[in-house]
C-alpha positions as a printed Julia matrix, in Angstrom:
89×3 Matrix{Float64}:
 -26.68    4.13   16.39
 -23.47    5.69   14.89
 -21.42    3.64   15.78
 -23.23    0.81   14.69
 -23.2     2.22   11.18
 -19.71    2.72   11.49
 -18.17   -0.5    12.63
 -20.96   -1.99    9.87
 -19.18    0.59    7.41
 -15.48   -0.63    8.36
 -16.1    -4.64    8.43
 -17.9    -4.19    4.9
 -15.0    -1.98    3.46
 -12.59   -4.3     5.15
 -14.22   -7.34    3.49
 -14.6    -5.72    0.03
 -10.86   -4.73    0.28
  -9.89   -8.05    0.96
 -11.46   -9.9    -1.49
 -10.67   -7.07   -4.06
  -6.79   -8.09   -3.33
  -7.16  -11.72   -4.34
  -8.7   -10.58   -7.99
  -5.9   -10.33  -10.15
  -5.71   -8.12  -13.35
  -7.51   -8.09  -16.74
  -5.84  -10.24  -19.4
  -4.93   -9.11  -22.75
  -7.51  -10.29  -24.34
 -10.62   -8.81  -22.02
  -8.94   -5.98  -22.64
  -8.29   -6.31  -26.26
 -12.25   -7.04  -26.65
 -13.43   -3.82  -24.73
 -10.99   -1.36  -26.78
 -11.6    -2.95  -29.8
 -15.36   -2.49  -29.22
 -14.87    1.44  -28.08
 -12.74    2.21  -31.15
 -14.83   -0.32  -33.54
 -17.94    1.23  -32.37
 -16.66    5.22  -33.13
 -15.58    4.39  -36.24
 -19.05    2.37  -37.44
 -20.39    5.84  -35.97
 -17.95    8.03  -38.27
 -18.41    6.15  -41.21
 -22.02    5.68  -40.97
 -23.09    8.48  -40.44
 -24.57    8.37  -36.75
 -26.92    5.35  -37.35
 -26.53    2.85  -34.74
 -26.56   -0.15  -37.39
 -22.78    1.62  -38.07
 -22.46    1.89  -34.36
 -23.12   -1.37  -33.5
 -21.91   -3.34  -36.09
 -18.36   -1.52  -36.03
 -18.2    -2.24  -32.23
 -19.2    -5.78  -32.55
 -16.66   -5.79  -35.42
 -14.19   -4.23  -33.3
 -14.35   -6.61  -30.53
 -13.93   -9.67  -32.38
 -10.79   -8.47  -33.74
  -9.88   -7.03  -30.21
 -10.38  -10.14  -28.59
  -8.36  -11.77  -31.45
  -5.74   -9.26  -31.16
  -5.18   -9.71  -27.46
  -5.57  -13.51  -27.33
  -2.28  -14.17  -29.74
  -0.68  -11.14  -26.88
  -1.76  -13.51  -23.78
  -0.69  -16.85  -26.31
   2.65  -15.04  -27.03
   3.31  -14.03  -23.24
   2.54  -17.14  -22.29
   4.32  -19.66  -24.35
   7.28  -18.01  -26.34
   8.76  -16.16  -23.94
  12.34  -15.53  -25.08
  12.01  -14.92  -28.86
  13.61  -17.43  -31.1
  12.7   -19.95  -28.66
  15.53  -18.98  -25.83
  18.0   -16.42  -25.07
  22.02  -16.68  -27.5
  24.25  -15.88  -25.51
């Protein structure tokens, strides 16, 4: 019965593992969006005052300009690579 569970255990790890390796990161801008939201959403909670309108409305506000934020960083990474449009040598 053990070792049932066991080789179960190992194939399912195995598999998970595997498929884990093909995912590649977070981009700038998924990240952008969720820090925007944590640090939007703490100051709506400073400012007002506990409420959760505050709350919510700075994290929503501070994942739209997250997301913003890191989609120009993913734009810029991806298309001007070299500033000034190529290396002077």
């Amino acid at each position: 019965m053990f070792k049932t569970r066991y080789w179960l255990s190992a194939i399912a790890l195995s598999g998970t593992a595997l498929l884990a390796g093909c995912a590649s990161g977070p981009s700038n801008q998924q990240l952008g969006t969720a820090g925007g939201a944590v640090v939007g959403g703490a100051v709506g909670h400073a400012i007002g005052d506990g409420s959760a309108v505050g709350t919510i409305g700075g994290a929503a506000a501070g994942a739209l300009i997250g997301n913003e934020v890191g989609r120009r960083s993913d734009y810029n990474r991806r298309y001007n690579y070299y500033p000034n449009n190529g290396p002077r040598y």
